[in-house]
C-alpha positions as CSV (number, residue, x, y, z in Angstrom):
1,X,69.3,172.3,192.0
2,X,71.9,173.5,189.7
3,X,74.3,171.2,190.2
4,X,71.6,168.3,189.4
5,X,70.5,171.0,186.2
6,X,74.6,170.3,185.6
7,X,74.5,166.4,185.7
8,X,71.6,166.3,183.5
9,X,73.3,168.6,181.3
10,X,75.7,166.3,180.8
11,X,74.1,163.3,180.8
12,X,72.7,164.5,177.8
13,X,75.6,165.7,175.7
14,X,77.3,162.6,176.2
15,X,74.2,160.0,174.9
16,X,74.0,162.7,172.3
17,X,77.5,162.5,171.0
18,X,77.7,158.6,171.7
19,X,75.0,158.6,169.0
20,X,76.8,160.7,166.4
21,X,80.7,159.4,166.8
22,X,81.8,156.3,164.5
23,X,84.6,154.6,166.3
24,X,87.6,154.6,164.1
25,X,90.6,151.8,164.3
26,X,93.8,152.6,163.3
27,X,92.6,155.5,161.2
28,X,89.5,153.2,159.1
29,X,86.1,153.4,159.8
30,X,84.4,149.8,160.2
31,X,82.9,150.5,156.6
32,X,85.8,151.4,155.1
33,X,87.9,148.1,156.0
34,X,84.7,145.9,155.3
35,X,85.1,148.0,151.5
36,X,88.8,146.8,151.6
37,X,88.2,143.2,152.9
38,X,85.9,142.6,149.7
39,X,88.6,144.1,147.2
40,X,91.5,142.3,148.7
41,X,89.2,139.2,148.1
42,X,88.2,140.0,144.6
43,X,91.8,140.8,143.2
44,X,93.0,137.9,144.9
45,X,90.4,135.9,143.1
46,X,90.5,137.4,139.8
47,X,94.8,136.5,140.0
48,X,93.7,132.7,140.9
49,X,91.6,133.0,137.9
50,X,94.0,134.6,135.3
51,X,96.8,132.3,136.5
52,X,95.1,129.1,136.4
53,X,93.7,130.0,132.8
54,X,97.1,130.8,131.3
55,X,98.5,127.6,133.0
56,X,96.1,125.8,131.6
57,X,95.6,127.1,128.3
58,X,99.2,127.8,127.8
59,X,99.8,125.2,124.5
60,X,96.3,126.6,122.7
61,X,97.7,130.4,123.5
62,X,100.9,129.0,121.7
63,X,99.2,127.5,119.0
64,X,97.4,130.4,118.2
65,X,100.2,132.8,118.2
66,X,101.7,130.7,116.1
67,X,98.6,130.5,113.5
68,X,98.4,134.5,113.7
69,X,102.3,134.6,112.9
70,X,102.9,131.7,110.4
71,X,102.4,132.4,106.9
72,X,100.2,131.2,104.0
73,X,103.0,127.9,103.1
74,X,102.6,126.6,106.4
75,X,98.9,126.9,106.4
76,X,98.8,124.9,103.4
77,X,100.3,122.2,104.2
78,X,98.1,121.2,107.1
79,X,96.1,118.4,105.7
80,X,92.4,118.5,105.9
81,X,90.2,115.3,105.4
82,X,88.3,116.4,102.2
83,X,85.6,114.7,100.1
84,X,86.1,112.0,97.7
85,X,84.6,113.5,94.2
86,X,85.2,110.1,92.2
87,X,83.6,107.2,92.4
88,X,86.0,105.0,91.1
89,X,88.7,106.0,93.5
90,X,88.5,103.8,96.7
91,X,90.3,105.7,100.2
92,X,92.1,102.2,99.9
93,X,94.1,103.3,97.1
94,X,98.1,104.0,97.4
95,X,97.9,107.4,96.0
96,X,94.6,108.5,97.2
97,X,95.9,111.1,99.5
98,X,98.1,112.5,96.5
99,X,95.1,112.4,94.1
100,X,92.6,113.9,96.6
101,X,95.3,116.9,97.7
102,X,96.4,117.9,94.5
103,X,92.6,117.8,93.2
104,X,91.6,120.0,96.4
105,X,94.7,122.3,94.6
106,X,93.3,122.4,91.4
107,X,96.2,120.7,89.7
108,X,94.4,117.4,88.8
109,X,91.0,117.1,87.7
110,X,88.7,114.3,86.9
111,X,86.0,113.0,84.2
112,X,82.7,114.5,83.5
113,X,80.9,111.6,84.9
114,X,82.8,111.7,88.4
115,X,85.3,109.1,87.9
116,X,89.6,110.2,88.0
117,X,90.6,107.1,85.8
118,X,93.6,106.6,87.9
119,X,94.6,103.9,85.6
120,X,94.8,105.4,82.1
121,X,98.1,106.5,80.8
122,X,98.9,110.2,80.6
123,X,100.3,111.1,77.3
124,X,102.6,114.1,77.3
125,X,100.2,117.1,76.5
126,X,98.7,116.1,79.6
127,X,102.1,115.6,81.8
128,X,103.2,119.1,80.9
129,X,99.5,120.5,82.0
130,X,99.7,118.6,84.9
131,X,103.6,119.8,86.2
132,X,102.2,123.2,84.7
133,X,99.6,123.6,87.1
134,X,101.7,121.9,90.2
135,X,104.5,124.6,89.9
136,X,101.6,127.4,89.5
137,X,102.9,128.7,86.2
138,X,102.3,132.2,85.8
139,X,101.3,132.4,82.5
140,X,101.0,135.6,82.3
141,X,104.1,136.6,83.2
142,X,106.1,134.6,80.0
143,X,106.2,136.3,77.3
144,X,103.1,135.7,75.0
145,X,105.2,135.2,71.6
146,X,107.0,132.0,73.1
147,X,103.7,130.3,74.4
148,X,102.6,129.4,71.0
149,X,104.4,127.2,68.0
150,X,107.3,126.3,70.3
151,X,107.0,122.7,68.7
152,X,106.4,121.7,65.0
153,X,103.6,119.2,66.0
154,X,102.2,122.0,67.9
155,X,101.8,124.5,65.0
156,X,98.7,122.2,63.7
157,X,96.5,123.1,66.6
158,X,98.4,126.5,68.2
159,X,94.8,126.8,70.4
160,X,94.6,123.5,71.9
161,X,94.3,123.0,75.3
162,X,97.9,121.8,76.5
163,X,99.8,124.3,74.2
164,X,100.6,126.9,76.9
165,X,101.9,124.3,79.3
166,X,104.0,122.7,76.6
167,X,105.2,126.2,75.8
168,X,105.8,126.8,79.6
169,X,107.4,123.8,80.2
170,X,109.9,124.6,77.3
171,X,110.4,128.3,77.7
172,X,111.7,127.4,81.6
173,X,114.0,124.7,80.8
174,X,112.1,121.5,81.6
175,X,111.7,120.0,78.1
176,X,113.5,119.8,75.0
177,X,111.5,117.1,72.9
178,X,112.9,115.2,69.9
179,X,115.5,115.8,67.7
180,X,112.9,116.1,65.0
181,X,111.6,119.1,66.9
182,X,108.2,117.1,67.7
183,X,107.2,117.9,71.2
184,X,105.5,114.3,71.0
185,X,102.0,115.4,72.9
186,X,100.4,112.1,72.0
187,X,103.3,109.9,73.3
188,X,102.6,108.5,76.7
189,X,105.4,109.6,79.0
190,X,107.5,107.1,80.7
191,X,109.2,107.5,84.2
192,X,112.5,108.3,83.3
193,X,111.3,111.0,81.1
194,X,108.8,112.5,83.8
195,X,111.3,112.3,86.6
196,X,113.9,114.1,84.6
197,X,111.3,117.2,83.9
198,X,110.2,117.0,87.5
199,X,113.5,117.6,88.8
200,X,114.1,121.0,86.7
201,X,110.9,122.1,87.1
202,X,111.1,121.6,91.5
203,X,114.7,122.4,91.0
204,X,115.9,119.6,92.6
205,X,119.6,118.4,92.5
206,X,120.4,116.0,90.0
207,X,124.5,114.0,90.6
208,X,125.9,113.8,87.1
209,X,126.1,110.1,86.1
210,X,129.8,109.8,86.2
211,X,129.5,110.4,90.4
212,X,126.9,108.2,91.2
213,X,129.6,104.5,91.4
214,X,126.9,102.5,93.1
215,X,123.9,101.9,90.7
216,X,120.6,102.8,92.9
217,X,118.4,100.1,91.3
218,X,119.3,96.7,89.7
219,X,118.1,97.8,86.4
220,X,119.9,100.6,86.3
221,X,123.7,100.5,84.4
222,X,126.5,102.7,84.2
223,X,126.4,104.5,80.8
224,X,122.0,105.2,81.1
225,X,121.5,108.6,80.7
226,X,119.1,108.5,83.5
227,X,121.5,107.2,86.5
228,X,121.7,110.6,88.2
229,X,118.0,111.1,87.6
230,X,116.8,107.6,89.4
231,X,119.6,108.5,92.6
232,X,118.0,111.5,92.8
233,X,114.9,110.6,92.7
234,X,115.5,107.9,95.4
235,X,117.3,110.1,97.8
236,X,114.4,112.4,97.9
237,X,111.6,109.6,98.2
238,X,110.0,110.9,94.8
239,X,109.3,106.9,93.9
240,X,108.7,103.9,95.9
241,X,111.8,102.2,97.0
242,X,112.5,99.0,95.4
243,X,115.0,97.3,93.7
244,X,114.3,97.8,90.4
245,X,113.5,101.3,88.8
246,X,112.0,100.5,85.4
247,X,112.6,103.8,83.4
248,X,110.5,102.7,80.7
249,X,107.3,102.0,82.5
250,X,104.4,104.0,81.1
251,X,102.7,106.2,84.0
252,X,99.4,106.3,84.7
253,X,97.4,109.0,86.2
254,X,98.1,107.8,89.8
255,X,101.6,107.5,88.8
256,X,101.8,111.1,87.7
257,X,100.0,112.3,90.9
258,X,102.0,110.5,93.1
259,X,105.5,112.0,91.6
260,X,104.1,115.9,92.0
261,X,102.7,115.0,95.2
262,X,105.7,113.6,96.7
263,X,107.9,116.8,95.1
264,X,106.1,119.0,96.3
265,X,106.2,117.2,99.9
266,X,110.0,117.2,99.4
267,X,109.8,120.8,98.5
268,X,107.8,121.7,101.5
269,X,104.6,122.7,99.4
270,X,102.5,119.8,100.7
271,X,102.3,117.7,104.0
């Protein structure tokens, strides 16, 4: 009898401690390497993932950083497709890009009944406002006494509209006027004249006439004051390339805009 009391006994420990022992497998419970299965899986998924969005997404990540690290120049010059404010302007126009950028700037302005008149001549009170406004003369910054009377046919009206830019233009170099000491704001500049002041006021570099031995237009001769000027202007695309330069043509509006637009492109101000 007890050694049958000594079997069950037994019998019974060993069901009880099958029932409480967790078999263990090199050291892990079953649990535990199911846990580690899933993780394994998870980080191997999230790597795919990060790998395959940089690889894919590596020339917007660059384009980005280079947004974030480029400065306000650059950003200017990308060209947005704007709105056409005049209605006499047609997108088939040579200079309608110039006219609409340099609008968009706030250097050129139109009519009160929505039309830009790119036709009309520009006299020079309105040249000098014009260049004025694309070099971003800081006004305040010259000195107040030279901003008024700096021309005898200014010293009629000393508050009209184009004095400060007339001033501006002649307190930095860019104009002289006449030997009679007339600014001339009434006379309609002509494109020698506009591409000479254009050049000072970018600062662009102007050959003096005796270098230049082959004329750059047809109607340009050795001995005219402007031969220097119109190679210039031809090396750095600042008029159309032709064979004749005409230095006496009166520019119109589009003219004008064209010119500053195309500086300022050469300048890097503009794209």
């Amino acid at each position: 009898m007890a050694i049958k009391k000594t079997t069950k006994s037994k019998a019974v420990k060993k069901k009880i401690a099958k029932a409480t022992y967790s078999p263990m497998e090199n050291g892990i419970s079953r649990n535990h390497r199911n846990f580690l299965a899933v993780l394994v899986l998870f980080a191997g998924f999230s790597l795919y993932a990060i790998t395959s969005f940089m690889t894919s997404n590596n020339a917007y990540i660059k384009r980005m950083f280079a947004d974030v690290t480029s400065d306000q120049s650059s950003i200017n010059q990308v060209q947005v497709q704007q709105e056409n404010p005049f209605k006499d302007l047609a997108d088939t126009h040579p200079s309608y890009q110039a006219i609409i950028q340099l609008y968009y700037r706030g250097v050129v302005g139109g009519y009160p009944d929505n039309t830009f008149r790119p036709d009309n001549k520009v006299n020079r009170a309105e040249f000098a406002k014009m260049l004025a406004e694309a070099s971003d003369v800081d006004y305040a910054a010259l000195p107040a006494v030279d901003m008024t009377n700096c021309f005898n046919d200014l010293r009629n009206d000393p508050g009209a509209w184009y004095v400060p830019s007339v001033c501006a233009a002649k307190y930095k170099g860019w104009v002289n006027g006449y030997a009679s000491g007339d600014y001339g704001v009434l006379n309609n500049i002509v494109k020698a004249e506009a591409l000479k002041i254009v050049m000072k006021a970018f600062a662009f570099e102007v050959p003096a006439n005796e270098v230049v031995k082959d004329m750059p237009y047809n109607d340009v001769h050795p001995g005219d004051w402007y031969v220097g000027v119109t190679q210039a202007a031809k090396d750095n695309k600042l008029v159309v390339r032709s064979t004749v330069f005409v230095p006496n043509w009166e520019l119109t509006r589009a003219d004008v805009v064209q010119i500053l637009y195309n500086a300022m492109q050469a300048k890097g101000l503009v794209k």
